[in-house]
PyMOL CGO cylinders between C-alpha atoms (Angstrom):
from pymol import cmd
from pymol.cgo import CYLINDER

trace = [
    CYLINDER, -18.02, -42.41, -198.61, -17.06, -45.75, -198.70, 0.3, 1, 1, 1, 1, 1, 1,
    CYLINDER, -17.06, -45.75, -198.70, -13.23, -46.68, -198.35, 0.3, 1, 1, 1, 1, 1, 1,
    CYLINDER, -13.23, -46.68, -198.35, -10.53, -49.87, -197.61, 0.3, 1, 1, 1, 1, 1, 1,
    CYLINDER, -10.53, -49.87, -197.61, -7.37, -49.36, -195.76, 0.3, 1, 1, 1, 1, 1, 1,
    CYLINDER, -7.37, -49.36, -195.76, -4.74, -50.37, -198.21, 0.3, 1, 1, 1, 1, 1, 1,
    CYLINDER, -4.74, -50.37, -198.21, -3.15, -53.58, -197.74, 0.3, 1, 1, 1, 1, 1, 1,
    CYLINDER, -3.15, -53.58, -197.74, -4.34, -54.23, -194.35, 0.3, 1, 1, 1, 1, 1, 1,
    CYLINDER, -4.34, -54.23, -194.35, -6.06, -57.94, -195.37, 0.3, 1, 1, 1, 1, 1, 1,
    CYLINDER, -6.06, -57.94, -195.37, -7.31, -59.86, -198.32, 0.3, 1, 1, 1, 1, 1, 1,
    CYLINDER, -7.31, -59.86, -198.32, -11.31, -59.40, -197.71, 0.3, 1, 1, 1, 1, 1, 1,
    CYLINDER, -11.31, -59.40, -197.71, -11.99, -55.69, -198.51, 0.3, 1, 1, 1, 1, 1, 1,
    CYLINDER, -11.99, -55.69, -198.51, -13.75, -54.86, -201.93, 0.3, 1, 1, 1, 1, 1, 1,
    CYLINDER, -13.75, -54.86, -201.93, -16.09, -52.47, -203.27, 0.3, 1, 1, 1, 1, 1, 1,
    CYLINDER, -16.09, -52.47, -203.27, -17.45, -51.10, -206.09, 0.3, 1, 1, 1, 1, 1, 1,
    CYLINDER, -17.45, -51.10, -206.09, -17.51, -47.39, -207.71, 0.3, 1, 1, 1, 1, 1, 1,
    CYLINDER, -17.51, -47.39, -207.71, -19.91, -47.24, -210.45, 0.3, 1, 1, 1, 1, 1, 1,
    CYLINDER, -19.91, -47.24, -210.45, -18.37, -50.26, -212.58, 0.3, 1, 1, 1, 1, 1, 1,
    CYLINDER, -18.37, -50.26, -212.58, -14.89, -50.34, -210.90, 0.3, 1, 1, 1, 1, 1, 1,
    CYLINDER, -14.89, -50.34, -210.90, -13.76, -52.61, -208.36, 0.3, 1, 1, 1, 1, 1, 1,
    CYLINDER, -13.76, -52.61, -208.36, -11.39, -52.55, -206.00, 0.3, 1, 1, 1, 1, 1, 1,
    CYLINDER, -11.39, -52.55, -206.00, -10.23, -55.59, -203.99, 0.3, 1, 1, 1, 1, 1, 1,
    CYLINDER, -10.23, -55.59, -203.99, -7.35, -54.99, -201.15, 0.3, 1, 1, 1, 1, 1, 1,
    CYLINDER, -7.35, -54.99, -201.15, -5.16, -57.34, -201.05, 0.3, 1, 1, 1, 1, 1, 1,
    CYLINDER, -5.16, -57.34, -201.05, -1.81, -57.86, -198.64, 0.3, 1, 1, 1, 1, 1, 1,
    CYLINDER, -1.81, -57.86, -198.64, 0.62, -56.97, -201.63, 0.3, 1, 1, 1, 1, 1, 1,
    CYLINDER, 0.62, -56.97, -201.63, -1.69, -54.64, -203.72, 0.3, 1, 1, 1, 1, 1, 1,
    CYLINDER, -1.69, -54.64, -203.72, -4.61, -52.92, -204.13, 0.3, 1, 1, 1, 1, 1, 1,
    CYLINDER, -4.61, -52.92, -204.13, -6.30, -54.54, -207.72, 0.3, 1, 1, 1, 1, 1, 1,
    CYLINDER, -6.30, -54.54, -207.72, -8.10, -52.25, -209.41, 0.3, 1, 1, 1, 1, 1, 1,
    CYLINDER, -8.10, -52.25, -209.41, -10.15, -53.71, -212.35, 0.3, 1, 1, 1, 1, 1, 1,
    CYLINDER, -10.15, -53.71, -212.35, -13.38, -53.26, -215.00, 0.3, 1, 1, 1, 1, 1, 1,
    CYLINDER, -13.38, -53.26, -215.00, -14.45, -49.63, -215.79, 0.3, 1, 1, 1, 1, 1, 1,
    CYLINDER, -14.45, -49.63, -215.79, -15.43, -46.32, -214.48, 0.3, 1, 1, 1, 1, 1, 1,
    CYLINDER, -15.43, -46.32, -214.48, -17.43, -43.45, -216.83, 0.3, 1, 1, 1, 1, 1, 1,
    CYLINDER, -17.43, -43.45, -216.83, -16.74, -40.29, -214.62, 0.3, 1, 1, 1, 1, 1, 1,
    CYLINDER, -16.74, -40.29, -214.62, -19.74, -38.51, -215.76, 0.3, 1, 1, 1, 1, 1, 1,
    CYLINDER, -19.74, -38.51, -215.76, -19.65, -34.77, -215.65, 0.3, 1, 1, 1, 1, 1, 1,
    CYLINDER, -19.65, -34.77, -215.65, -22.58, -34.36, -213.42, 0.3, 1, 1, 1, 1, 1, 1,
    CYLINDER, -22.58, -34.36, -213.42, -23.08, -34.77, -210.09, 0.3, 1, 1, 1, 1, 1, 1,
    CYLINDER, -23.08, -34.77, -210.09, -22.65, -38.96, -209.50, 0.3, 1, 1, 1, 1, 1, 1,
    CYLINDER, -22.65, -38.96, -209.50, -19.66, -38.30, -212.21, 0.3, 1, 1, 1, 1, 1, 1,
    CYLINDER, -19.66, -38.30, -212.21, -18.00, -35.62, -208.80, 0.3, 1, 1, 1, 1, 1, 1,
    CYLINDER, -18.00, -35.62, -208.80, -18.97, -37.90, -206.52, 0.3, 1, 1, 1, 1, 1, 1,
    CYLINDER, -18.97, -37.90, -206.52, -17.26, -41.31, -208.32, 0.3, 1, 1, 1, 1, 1, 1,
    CYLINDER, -17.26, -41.31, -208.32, -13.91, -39.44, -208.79, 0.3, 1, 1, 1, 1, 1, 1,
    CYLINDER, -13.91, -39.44, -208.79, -14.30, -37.88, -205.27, 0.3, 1, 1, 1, 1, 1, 1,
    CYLINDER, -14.30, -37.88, -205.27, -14.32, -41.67, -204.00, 0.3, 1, 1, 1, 1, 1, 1,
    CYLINDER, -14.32, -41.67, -204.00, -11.69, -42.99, -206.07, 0.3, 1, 1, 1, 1, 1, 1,
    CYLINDER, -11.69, -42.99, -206.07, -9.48, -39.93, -205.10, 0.3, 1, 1, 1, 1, 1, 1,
    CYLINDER, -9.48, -39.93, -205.10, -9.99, -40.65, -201.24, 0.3, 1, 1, 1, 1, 1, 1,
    CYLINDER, -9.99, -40.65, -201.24, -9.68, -44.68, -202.11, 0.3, 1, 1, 1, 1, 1, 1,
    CYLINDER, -9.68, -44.68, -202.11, -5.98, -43.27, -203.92, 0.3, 1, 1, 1, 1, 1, 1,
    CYLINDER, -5.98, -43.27, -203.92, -5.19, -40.94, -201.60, 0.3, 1, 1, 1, 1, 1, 1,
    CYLINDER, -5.19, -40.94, -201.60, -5.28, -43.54, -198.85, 0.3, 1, 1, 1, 1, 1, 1,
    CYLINDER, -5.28, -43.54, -198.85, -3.28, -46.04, -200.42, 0.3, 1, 1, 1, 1, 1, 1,
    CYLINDER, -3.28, -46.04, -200.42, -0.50, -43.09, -201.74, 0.3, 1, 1, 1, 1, 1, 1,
    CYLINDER, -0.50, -43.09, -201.74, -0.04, -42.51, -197.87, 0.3, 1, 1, 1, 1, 1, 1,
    CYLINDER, -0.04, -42.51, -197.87, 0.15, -45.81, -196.35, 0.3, 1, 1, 1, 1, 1, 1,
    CYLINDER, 0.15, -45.81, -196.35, 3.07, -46.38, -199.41, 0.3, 1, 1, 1, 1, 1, 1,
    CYLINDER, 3.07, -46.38, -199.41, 4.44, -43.29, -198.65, 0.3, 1, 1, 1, 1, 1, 1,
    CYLINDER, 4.44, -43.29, -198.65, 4.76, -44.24, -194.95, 0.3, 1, 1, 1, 1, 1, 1,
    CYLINDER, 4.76, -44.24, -194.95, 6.79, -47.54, -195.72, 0.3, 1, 1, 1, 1, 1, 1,
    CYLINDER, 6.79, -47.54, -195.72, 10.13, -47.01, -194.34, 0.3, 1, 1, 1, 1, 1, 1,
    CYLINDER, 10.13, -47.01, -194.34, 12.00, -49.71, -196.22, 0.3, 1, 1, 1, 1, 1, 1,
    CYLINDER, 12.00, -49.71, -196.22, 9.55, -49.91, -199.42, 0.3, 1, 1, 1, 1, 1, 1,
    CYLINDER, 9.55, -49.91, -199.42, 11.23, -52.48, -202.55, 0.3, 1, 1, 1, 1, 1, 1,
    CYLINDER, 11.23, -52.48, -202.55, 11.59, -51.51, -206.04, 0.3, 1, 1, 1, 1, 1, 1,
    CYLINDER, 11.59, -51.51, -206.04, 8.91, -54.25, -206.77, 0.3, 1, 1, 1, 1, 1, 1,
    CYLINDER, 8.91, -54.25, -206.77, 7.67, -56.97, -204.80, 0.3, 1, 1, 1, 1, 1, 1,
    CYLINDER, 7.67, -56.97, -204.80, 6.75, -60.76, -206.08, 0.3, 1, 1, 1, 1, 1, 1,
    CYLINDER, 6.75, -60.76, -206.08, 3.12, -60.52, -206.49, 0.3, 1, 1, 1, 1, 1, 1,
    CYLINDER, 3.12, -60.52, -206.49, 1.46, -63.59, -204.94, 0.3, 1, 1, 1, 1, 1, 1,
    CYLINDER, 1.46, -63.59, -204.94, -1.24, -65.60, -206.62, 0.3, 1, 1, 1, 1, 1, 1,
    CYLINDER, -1.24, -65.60, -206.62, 0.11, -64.60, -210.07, 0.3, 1, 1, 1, 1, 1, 1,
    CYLINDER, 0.11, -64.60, -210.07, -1.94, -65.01, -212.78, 0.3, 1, 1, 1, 1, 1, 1,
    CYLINDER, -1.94, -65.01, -212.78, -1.78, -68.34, -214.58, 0.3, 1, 1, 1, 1, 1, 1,
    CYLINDER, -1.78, -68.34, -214.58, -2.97, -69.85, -218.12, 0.3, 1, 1, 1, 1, 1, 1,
    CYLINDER, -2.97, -69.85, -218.12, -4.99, -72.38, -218.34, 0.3, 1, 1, 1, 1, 1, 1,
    CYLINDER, -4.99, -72.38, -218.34, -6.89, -74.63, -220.97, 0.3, 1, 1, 1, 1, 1, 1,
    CYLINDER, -6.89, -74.63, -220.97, -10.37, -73.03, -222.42, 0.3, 1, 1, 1, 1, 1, 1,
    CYLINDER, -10.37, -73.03, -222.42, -12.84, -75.65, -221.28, 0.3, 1, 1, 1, 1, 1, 1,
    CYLINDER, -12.84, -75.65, -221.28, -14.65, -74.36, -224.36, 0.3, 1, 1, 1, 1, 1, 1,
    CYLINDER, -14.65, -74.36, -224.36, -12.25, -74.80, -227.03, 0.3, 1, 1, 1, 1, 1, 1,
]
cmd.load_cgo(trace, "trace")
C-alpha cells in the first residue's frame, strides 16, 4: 500500500486513483479528485487514503507544542494570464 510520512520533506507524492498527495514540511496538499467506487478498487482507494490520513492524524497528534495555524510557505500568488 503505498504511503508518505507526513511532513518529513518536500519530495514525497503519489497518486490514488485521480488524487494526489504531495508532503510538504508545513502540510500535506491534497488536490484533484477521487471516485471511491463501490467495488473492489473503490475499498482499496479509501483503504489507502485512510492509512495516508491516519498517518498524518498521528504524527499531528504527537506534536507537543502544535500552533493554532501556521504561515503556510510558498503561498499561492496571482499572476497575469499569458493568454488574456
Amino acid at each position: 500500500m503505498d504511503s508518505i510520512n507526513p511532513f518529513a520533506n518536500e519530495s514525497e507524492s503519489l497518486e490514488i486513483s485521480g488524487l494526489t498527495i504531495e508532503n510538504r514540511t508545513d502540510r500535506v496538499q491534497m488536490y484533484g479528485q477521487i471516485h471511491l467506487t463501490r467495488d473492489k478498487a473503490g475499498l482499496a482507494d479509501a483503504k489507502t487514503l485512510k492509512t495516508i490520513i491516519d498517518s498524518v492524524i498521528k504524527v499531528l497528534e504527537s506534536e507537543k507544542d502544535l500552533p493554532e495555524q501556521v504561515t503556510l510557505t510558498n503561498k499561492p500568488r496571482a499572476v497575469k494570464n499569458p493568454f488574456a
